[in-house]
C-alpha positions as CSV (number, residue, x, y, z in Angstrom):
1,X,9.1,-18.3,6.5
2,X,8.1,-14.7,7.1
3,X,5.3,-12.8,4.7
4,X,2.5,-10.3,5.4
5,X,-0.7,-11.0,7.1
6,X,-4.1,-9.2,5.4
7,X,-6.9,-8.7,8.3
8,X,-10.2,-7.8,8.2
9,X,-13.0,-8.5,11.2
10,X,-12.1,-11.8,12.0
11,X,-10.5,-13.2,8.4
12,X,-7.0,-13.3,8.4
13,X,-4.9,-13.9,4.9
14,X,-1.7,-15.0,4.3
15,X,1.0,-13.9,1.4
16,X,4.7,-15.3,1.0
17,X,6.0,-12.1,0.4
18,X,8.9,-10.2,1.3
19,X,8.1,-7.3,-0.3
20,X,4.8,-5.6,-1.9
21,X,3.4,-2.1,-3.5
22,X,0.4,-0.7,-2.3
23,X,-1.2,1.9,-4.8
24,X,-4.3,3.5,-5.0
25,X,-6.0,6.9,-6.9
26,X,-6.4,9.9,-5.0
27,X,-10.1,10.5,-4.9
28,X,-10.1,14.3,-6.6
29,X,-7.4,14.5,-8.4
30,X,-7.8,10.9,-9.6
31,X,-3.6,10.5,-9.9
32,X,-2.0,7.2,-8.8
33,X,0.2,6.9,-5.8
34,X,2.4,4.0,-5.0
35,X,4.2,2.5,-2.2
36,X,7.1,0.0,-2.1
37,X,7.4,-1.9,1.2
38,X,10.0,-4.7,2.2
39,X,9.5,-7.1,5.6
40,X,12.5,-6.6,7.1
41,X,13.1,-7.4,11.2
42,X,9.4,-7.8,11.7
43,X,8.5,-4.7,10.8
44,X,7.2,-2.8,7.2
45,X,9.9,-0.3,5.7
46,X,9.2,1.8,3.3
47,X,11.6,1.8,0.4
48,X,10.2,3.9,-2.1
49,X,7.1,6.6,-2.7
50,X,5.5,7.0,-6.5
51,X,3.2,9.8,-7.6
52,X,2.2,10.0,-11.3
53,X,1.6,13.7,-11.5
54,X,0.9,16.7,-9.0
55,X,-2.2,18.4,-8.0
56,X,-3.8,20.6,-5.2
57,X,-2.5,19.5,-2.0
58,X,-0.1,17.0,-3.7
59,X,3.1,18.5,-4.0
60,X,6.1,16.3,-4.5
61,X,8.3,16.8,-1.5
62,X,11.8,18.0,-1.0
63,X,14.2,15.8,-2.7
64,X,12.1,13.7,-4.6
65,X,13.0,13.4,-8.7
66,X,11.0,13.7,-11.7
67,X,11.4,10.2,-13.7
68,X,9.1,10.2,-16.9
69,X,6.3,11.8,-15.3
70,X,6.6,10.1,-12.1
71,X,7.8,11.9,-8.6
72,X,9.9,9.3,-6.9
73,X,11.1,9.5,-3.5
74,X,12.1,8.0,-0.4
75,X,9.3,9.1,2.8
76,X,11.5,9.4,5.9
77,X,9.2,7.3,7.7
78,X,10.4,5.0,10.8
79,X,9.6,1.3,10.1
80,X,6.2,0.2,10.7
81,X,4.4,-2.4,12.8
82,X,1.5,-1.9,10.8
83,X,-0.7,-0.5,8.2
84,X,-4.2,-0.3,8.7
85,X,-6.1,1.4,5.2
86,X,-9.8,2.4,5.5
87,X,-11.6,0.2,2.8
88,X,-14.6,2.6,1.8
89,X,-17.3,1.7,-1.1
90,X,-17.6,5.9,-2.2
91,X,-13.7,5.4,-3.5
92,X,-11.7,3.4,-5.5
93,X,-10.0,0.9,-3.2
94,X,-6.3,0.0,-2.8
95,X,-4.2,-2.5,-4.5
96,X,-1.7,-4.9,-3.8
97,X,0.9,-5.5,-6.2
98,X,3.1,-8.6,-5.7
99,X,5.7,-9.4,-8.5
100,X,4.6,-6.8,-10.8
101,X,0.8,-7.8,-10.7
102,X,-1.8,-5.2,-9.0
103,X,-5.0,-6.3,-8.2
104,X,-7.5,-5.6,-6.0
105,X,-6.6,-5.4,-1.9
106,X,-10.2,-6.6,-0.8
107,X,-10.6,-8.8,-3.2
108,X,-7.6,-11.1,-1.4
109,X,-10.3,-10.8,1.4
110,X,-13.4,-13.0,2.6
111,X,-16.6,-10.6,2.4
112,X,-14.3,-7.5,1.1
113,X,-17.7,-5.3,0.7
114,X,-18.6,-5.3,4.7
115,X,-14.8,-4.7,5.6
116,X,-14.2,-1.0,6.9
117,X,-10.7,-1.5,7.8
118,X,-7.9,-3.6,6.9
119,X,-4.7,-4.2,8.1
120,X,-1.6,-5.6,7.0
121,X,1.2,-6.3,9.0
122,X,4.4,-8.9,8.7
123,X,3.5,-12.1,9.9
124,X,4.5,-15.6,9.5
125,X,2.3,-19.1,8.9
């Protein structure tokens, strides 16, 4: 069984997951952006970008389609070996979404309030 691995210092977490969203609210502009990602030959792909609105500096990009208020598109981004996302207490942190359910990213974390960065990566048991 393959999933994704959460780390942070020296705590490690891991989800049963072949696929999640990471989303989070750009700091300014305070608009929601969302990631699909699939685990797919040991590696992260990115399947499909979200951004619920536009602002300075976040223009959708070529190709993408307006869907009830929602840019979608597809990043042209070379699957990853990892993700590391700077966890900071002056912003509103990221979220995981597995199944339809967002919640918290640090709070699927031991000690999320001293953790600077946090990586997730695929990973098995």
């Amino acid at each position: 069984m393959s999933g994704v691995c959460l780390a942070a210092g020296a705590a490690t977490v891991f989800l049963a997951v072949n696929g999640f969203t990471l989303a989070w609210q750009h700091s300014i502009e305070k608009i929601r952006w969302e990631e699909d990602y699939r685990v797919a030959r040991g590696r992260l792909e990115l399947v499909e970008a979200r951004v619920h609105g536009s602002g300075a500096g976040m223009e959708p990009p070529a190709g993408a389609r307006l869907d009830n208020g929602v840019w979608r598109y597809r990043p042209a981004l070379a699957p990853l070996a990892r993700l590391l996302l700077t966890h900071s207490p002056y912003a509103q942190g990221y979220e995981l979404c597995l199944e339809g359910r967002c919640a918290p990213l640090a709070q699927r974390l031991p000690d999320p309030d001293n953790t600077q960065v946090i990586e997730l990566r695929p990973c098995a048991p």
